[in-house]
mmCIF file of the N, C-alpha and C atoms, coordinates in Angstrom:
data_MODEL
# 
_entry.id   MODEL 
# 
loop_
_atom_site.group_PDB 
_atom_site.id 
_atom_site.type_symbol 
_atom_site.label_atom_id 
_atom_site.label_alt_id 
_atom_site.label_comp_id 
_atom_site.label_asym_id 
_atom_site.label_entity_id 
_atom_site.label_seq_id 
_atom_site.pdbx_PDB_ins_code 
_atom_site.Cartn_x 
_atom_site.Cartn_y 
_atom_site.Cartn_z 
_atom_site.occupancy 
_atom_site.B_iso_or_equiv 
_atom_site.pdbx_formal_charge 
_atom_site.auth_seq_id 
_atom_site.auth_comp_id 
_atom_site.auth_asym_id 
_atom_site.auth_atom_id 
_atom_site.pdbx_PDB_model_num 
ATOM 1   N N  . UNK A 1 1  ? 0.819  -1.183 0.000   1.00 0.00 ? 1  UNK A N  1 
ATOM 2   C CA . UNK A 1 1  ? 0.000  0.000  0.000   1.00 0.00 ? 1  UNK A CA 1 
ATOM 3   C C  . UNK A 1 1  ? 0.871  1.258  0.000   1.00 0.00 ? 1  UNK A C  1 
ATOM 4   N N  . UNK A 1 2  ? 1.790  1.078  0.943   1.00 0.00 ? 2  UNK A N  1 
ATOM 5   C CA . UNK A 1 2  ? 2.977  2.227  0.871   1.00 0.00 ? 2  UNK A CA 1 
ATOM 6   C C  . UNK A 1 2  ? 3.776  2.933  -0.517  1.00 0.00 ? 2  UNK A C  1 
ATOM 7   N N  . UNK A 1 3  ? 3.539  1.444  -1.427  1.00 0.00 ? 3  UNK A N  1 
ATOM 8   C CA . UNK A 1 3  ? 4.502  1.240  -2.303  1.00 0.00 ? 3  UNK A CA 1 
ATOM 9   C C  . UNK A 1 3  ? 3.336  2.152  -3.619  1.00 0.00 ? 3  UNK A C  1 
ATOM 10  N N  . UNK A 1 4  ? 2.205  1.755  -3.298  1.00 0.00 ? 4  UNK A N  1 
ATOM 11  C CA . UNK A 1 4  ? 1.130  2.348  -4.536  1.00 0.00 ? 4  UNK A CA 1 
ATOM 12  C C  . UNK A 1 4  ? 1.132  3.909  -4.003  1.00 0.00 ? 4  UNK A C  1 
ATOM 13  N N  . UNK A 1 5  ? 1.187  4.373  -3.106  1.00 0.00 ? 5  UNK A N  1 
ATOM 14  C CA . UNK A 1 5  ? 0.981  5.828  -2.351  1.00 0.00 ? 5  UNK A CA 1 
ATOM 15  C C  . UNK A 1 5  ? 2.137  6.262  -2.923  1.00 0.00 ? 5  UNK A C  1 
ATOM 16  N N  . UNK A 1 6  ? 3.613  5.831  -2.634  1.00 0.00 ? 6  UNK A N  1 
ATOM 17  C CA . UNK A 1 6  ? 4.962  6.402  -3.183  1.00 0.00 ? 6  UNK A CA 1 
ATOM 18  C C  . UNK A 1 6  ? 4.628  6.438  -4.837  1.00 0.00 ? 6  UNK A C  1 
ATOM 19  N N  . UNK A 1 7  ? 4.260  5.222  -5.553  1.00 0.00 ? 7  UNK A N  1 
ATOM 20  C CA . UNK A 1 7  ? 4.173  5.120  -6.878  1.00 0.00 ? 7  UNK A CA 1 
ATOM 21  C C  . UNK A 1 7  ? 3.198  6.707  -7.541  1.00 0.00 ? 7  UNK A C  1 
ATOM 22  N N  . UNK A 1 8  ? 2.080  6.642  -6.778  1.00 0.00 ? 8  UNK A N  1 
ATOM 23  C CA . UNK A 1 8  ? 1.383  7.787  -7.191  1.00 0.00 ? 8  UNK A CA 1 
ATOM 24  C C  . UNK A 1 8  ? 1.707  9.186  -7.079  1.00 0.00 ? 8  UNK A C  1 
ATOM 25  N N  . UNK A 1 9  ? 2.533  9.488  -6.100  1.00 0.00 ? 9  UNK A N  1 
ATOM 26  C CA . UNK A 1 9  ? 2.696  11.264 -5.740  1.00 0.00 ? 9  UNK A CA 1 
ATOM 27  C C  . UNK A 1 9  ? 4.287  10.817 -6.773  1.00 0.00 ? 9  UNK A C  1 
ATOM 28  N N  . UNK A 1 10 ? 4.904  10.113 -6.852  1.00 0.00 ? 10 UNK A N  1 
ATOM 29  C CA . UNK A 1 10 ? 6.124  9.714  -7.893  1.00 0.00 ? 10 UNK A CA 1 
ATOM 30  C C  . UNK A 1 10 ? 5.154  10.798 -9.275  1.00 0.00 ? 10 UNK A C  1 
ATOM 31  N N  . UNK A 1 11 ? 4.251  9.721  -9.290  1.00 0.00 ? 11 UNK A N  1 
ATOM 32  C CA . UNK A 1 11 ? 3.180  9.578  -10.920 1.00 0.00 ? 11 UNK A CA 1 
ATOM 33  C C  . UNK A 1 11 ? 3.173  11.376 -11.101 1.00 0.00 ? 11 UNK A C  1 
ATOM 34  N N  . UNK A 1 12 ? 1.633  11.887 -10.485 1.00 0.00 ? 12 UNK A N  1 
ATOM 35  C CA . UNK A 1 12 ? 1.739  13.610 -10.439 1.00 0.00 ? 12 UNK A CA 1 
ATOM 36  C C  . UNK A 1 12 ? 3.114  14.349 -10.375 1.00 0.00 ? 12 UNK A C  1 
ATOM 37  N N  . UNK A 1 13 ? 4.231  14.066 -9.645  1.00 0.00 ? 13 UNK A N  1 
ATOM 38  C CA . UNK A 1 13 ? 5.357  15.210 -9.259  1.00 0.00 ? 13 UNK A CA 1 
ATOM 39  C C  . UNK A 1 13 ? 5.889  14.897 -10.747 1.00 0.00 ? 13 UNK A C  1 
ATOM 40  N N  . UNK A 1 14 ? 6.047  13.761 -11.562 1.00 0.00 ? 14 UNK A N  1 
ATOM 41  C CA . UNK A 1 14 ? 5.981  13.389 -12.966 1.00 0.00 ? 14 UNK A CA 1 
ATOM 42  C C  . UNK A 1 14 ? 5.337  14.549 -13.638 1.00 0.00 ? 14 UNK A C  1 
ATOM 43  N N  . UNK A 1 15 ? 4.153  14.910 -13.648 1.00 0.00 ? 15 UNK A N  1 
ATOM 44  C CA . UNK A 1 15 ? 3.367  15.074 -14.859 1.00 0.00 ? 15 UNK A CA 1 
ATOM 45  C C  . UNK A 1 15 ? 3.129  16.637 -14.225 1.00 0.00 ? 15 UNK A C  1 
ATOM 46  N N  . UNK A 1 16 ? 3.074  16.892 -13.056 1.00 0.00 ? 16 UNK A N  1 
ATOM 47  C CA . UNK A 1 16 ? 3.349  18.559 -13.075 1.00 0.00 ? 16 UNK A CA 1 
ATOM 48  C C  . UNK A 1 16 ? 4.438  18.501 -13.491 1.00 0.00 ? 16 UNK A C  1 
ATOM 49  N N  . UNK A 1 17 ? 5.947  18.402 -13.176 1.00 0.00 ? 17 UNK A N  1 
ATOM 50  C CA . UNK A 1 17 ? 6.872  18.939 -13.855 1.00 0.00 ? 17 UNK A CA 1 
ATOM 51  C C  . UNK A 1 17 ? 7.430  18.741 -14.931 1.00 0.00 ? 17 UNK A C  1 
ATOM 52  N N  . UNK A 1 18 ? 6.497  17.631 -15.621 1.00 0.00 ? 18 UNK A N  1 
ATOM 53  C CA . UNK A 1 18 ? 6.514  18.303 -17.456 1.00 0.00 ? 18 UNK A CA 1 
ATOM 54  C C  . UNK A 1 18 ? 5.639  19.498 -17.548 1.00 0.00 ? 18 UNK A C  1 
ATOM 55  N N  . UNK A 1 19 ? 4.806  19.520 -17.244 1.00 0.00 ? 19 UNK A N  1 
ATOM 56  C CA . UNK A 1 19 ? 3.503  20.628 -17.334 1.00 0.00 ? 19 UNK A CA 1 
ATOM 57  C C  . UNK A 1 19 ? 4.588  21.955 -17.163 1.00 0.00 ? 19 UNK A C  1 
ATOM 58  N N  . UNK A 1 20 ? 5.312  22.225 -16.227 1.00 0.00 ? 20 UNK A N  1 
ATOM 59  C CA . UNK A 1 20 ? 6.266  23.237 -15.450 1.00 0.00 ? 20 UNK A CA 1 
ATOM 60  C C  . UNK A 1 20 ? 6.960  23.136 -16.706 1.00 0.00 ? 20 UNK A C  1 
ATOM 61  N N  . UNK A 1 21 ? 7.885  22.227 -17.163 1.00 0.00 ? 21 UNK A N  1 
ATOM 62  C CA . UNK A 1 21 ? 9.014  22.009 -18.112 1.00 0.00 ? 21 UNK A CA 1 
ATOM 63  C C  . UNK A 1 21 ? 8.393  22.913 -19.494 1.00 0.00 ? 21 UNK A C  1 
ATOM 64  N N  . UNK A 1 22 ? 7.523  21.877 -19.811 1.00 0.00 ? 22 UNK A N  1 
ATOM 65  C CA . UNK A 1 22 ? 6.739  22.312 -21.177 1.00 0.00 ? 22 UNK A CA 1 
ATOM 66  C C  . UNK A 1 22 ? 6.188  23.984 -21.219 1.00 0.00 ? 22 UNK A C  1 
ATOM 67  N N  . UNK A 1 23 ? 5.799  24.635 -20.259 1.00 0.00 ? 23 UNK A N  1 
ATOM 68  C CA . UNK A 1 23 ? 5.862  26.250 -20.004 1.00 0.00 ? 23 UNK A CA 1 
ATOM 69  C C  . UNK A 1 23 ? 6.949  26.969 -19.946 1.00 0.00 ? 23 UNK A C  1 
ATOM 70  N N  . UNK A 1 24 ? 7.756  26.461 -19.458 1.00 0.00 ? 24 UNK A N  1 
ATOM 71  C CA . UNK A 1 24 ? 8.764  27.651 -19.664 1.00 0.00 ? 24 UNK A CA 1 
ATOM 72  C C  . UNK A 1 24 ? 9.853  27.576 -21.193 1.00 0.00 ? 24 UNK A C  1 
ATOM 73  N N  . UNK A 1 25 ? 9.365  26.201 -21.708 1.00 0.00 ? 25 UNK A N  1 
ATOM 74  C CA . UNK A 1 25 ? 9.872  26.209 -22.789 1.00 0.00 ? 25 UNK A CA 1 
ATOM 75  C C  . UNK A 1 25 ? 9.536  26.751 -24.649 1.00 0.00 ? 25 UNK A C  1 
ATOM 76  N N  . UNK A 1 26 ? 7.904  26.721 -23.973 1.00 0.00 ? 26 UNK A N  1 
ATOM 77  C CA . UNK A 1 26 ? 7.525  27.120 -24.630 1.00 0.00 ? 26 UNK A CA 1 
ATOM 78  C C  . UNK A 1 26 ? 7.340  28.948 -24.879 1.00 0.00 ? 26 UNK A C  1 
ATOM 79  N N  . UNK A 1 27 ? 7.491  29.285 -26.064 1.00 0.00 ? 27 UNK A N  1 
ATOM 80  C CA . UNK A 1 27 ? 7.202  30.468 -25.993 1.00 0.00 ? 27 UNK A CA 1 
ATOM 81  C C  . UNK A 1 27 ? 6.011  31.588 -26.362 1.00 0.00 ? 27 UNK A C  1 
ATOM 82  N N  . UNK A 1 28 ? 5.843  32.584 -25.331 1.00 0.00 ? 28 UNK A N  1 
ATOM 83  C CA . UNK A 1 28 ? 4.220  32.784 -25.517 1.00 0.00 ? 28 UNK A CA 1 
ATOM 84  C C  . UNK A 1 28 ? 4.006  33.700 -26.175 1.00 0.00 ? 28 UNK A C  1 
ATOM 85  N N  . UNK A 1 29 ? 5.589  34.484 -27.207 1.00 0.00 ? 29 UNK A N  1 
ATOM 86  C CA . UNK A 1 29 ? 4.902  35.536 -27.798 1.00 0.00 ? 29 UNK A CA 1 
ATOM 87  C C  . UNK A 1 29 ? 4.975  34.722 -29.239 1.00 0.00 ? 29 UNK A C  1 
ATOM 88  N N  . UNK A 1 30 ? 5.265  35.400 -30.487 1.00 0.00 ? 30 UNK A N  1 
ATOM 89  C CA . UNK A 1 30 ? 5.795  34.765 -32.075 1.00 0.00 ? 30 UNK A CA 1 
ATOM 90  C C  . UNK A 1 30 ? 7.014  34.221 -32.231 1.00 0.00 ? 30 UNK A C  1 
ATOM 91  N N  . UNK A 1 31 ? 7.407  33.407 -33.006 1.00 0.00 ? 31 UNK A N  1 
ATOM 92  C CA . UNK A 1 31 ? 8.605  32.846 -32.772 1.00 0.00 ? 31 UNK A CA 1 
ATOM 93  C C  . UNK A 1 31 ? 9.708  33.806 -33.119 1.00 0.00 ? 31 UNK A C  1 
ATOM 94  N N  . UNK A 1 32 ? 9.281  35.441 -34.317 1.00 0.00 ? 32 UNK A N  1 
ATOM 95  C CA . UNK A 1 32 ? 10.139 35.661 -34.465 1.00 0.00 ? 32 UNK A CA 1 
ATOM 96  C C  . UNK A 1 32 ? 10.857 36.809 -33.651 1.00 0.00 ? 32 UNK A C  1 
ATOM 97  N N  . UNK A 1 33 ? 10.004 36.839 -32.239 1.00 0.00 ? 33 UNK A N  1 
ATOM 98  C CA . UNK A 1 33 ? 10.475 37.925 -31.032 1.00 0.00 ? 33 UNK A CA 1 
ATOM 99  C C  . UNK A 1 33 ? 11.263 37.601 -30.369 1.00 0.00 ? 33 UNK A C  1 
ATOM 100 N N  . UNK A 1 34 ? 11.863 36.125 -30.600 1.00 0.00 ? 34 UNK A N  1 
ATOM 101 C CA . UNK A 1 34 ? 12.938 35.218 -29.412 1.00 0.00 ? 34 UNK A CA 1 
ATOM 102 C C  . UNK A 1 34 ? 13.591 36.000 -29.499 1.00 0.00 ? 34 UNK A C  1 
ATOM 103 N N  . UNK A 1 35 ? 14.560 36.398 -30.898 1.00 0.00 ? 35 UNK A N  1 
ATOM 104 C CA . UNK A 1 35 ? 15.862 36.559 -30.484 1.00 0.00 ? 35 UNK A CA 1 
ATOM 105 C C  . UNK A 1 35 ? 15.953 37.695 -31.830 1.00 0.00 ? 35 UNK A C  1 
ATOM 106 N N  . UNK A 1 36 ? 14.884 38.243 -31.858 1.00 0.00 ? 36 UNK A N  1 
ATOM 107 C CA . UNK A 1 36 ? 14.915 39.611 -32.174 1.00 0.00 ? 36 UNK A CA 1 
ATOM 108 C C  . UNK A 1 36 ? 16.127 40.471 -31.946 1.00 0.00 ? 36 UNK A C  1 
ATOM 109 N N  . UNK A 1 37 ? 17.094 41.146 -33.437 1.00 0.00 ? 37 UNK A N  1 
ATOM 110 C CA . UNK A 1 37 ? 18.123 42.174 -33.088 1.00 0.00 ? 37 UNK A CA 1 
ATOM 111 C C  . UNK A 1 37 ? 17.136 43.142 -34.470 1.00 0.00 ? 37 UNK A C  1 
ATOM 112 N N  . UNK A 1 38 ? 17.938 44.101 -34.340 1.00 0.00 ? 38 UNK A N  1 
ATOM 113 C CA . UNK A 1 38 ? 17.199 45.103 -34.559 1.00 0.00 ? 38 UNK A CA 1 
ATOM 114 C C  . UNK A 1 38 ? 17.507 45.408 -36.465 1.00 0.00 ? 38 UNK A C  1 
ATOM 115 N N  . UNK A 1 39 ? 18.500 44.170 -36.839 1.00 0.00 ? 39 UNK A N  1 
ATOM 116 C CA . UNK A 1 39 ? 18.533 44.089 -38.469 1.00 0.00 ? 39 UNK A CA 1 
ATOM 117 C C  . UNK A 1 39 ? 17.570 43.227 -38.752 1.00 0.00 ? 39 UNK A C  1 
ATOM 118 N N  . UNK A 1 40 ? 17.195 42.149 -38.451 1.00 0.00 ? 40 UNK A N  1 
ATOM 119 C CA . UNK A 1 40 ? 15.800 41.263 -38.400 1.00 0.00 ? 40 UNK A CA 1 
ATOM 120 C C  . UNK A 1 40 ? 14.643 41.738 -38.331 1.00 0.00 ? 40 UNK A C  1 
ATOM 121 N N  . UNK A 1 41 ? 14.624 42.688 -37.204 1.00 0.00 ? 41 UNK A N  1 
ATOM 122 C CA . UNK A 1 41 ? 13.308 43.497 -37.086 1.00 0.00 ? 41 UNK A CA 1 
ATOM 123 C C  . UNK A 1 41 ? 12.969 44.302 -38.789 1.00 0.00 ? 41 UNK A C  1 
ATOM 124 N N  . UNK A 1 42 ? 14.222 44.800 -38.830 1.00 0.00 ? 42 UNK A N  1 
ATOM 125 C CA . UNK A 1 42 ? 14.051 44.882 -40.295 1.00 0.00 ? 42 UNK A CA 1 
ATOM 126 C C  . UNK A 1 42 ? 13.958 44.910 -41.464 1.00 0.00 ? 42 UNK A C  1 
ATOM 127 N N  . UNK A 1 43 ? 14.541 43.358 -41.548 1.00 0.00 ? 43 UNK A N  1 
ATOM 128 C CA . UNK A 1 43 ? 14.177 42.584 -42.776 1.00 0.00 ? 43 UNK A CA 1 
ATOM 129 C C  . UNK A 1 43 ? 12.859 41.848 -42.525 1.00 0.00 ? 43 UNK A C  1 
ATOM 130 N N  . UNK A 1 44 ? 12.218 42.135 -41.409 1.00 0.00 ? 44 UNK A N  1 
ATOM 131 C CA . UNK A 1 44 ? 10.604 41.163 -41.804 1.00 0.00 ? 44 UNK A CA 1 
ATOM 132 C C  . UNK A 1 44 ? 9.714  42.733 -41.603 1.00 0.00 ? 44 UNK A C  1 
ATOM 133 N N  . UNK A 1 45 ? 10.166 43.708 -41.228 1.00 0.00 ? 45 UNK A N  1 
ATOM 134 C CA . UNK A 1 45 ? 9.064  44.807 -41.532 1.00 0.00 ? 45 UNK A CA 1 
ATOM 135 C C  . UNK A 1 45 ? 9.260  45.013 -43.222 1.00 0.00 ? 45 UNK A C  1 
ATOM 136 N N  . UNK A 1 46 ? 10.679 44.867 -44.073 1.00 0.00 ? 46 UNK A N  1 
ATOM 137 C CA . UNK A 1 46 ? 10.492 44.918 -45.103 1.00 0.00 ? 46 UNK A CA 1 
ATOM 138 C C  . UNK A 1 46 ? 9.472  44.084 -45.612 1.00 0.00 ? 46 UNK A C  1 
ATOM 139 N N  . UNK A 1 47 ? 10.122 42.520 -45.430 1.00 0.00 ? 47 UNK A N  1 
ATOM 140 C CA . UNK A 1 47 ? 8.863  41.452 -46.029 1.00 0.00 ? 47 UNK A CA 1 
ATOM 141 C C  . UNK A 1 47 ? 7.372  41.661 -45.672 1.00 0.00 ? 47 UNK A C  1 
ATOM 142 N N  . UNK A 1 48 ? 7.042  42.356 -44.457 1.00 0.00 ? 48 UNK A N  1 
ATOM 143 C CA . UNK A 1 48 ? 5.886  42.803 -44.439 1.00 0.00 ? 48 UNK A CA 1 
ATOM 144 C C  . UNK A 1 48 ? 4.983  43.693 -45.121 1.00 0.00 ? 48 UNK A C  1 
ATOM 145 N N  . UNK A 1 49 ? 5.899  44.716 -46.000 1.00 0.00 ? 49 UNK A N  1 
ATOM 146 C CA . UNK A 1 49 ? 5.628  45.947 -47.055 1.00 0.00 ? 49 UNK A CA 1 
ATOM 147 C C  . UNK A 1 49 ? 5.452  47.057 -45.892 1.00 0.00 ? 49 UNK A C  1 
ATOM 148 N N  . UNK A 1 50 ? 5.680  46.735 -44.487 1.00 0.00 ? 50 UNK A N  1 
ATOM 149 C CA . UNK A 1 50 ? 5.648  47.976 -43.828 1.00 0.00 ? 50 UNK A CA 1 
ATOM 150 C C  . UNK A 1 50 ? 6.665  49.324 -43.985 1.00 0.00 ? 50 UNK A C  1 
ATOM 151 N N  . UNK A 1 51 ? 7.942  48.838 -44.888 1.00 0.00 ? 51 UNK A N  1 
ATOM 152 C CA . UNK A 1 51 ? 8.701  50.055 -44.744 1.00 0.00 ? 51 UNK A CA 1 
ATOM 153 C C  . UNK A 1 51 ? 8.678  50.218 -46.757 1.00 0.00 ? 51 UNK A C  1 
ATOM 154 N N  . UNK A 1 52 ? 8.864  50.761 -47.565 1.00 0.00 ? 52 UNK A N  1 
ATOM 155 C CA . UNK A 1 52 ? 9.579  50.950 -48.344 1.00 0.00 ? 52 UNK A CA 1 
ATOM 156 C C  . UNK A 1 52 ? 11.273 50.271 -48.274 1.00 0.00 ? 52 UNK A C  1 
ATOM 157 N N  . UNK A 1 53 ? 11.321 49.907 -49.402 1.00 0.00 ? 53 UNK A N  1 
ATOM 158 C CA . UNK A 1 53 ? 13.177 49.496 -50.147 1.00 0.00 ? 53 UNK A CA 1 
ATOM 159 C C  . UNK A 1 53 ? 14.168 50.855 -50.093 1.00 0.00 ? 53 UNK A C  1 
ATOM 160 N N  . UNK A 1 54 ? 13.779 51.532 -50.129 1.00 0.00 ? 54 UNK A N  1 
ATOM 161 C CA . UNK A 1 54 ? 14.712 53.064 -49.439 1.00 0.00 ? 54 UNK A CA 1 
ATOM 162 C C  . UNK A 1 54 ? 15.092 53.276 -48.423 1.00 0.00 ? 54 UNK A C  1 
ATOM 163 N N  . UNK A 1 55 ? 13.569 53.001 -47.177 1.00 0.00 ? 55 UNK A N  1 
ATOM 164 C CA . UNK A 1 55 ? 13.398 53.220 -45.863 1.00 0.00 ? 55 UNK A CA 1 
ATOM 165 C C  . UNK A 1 55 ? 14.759 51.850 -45.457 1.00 0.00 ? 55 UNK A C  1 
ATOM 166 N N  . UNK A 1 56 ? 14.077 51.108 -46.588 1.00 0.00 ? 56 UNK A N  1 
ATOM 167 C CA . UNK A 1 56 ? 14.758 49.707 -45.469 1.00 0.00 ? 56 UNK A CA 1 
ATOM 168 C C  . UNK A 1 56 ? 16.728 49.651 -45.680 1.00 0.00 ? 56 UNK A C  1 
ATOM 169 N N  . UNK A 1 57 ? 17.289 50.282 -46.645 1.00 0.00 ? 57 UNK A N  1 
ATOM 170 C CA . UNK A 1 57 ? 18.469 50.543 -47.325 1.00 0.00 ? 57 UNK A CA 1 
ATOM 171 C C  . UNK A 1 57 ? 18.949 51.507 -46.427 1.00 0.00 ? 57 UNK A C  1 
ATOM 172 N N  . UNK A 1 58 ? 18.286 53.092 -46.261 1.00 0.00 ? 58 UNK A N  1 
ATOM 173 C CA . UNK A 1 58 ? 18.772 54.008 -45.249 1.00 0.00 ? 58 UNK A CA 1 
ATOM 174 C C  . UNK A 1 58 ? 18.874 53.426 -43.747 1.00 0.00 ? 58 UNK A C  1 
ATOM 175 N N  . UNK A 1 59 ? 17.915 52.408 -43.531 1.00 0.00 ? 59 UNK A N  1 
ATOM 176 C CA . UNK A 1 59 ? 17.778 52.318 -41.733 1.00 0.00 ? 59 UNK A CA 1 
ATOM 177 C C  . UNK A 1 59 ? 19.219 50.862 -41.906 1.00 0.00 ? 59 UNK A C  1 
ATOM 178 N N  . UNK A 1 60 ? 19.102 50.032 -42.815 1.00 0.00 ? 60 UNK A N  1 
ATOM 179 C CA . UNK A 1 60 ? 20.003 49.294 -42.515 1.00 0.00 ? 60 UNK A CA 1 
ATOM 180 C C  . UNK A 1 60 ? 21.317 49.849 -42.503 1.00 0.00 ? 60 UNK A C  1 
ATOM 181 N N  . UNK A 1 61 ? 22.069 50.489 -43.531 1.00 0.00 ? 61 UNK A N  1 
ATOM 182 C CA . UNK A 1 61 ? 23.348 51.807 -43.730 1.00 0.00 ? 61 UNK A CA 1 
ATOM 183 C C  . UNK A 1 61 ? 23.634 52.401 -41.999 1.00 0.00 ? 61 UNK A C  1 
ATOM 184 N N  . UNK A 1 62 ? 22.266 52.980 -41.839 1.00 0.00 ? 62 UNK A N  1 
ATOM 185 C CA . UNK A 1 62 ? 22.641 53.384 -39.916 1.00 0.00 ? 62 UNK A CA 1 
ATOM 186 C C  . UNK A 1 62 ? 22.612 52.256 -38.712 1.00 0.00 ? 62 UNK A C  1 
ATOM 187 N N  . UNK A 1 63 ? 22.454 51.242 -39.358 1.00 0.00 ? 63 UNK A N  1 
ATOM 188 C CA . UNK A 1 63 ? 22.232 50.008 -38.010 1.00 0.00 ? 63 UNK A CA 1 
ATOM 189 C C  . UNK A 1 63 ? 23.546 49.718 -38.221 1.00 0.00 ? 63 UNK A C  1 
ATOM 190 N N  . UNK A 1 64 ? 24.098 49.364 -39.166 1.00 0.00 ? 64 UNK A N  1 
ATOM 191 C CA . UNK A 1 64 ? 25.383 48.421 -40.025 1.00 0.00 ? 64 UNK A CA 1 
ATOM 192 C C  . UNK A 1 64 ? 26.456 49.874 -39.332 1.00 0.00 ? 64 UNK A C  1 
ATOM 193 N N  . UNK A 1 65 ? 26.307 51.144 -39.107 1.00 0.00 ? 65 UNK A N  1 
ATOM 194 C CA . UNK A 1 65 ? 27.726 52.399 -38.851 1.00 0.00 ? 65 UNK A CA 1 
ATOM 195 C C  . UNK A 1 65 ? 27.803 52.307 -40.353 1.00 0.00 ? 65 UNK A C  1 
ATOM 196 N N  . UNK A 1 66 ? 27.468 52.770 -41.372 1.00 0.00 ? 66 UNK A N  1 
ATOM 197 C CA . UNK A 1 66 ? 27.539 53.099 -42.389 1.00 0.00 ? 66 UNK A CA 1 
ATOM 198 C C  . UNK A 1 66 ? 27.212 54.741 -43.225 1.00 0.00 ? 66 UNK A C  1 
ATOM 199 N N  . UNK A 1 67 ? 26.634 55.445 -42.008 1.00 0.00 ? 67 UNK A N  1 
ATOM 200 C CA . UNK A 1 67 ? 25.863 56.147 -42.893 1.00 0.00 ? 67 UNK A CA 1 
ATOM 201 C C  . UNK A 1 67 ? 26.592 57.064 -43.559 1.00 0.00 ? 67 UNK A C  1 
ATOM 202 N N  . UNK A 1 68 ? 26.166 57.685 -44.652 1.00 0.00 ? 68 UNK A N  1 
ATOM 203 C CA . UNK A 1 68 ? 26.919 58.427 -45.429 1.00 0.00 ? 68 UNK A CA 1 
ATOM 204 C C  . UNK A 1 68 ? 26.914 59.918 -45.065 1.00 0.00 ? 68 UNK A C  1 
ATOM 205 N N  . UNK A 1 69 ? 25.778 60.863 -44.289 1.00 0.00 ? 69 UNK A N  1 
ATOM 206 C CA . UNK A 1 69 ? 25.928 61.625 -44.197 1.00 0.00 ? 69 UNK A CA 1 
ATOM 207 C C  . UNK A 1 69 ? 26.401 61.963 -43.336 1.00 0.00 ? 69 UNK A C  1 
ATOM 208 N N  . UNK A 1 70 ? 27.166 62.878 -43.465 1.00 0.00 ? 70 UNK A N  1 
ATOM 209 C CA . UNK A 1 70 ? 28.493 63.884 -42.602 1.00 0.00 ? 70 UNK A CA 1 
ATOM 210 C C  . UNK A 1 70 ? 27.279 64.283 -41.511 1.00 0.00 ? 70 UNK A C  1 
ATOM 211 N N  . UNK A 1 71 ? 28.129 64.478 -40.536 1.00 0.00 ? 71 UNK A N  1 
ATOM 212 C CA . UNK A 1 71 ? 27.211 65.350 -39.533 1.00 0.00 ? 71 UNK A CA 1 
ATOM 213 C C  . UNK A 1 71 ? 28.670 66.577 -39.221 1.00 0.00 ? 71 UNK A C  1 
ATOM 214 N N  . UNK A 1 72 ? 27.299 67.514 -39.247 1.00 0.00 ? 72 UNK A N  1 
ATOM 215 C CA . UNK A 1 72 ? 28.065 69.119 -39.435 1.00 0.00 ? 72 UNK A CA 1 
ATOM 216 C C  . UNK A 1 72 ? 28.047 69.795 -40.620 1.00 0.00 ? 72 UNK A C  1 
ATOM 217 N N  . UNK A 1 73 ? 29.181 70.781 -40.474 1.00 0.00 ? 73 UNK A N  1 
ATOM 218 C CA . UNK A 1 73 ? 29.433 71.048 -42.331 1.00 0.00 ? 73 UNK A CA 1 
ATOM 219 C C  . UNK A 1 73 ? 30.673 71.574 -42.447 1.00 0.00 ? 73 UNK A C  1 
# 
C-alpha cells in the first residue's frame, strides 16, 4: 500500500513537472520575437511591405555604422 501511495505522488510530481518544463519552454509571444536584433526586425518589416526598399536601405546603412551623411558642415 505504501509502495502504490509512493508510486502515485512519484506519478503527479511526474506530470506537473513536465507541465512546469513544457511552459517555460515554450514560448508565448511569435517565434520571431525570441531573439529579435534590430537588423531582423528589419528585414521582416520589409517582407511585411511595412517600410519601403529606401526606408529599409537608409535604416540598414545606420544600423550596419555606415551612414553616409556627414554630420556638421
Amino acid at each position: 500500500m505504501i509502495v502504490m501511495m509512493l508510486g502515485m505522488i512519484l506519478f503527479w510530481a511526474l506530470v506537473v513537472v513536465g507541465i512546469v518544463w513544457l511552459a517555460r519552454s515554450a514560448s508565448w509571444g511569435p517565434p520571431h520575437h525570441r531573439h529579435a536584433t534590430p537588423l531582423n526586425v528589419l528585414d521582416q518589416r520589409l517582407a511585411a511591405g511595412e517600410i519601403t526598399v529606401e526606408e529599409y536601405r537608409e535604416r540598414r546603412s545606420v544600423l550596419q555604422g555606415k551612414d553616409d551623411q556627414s554630420v556638421g558642415g
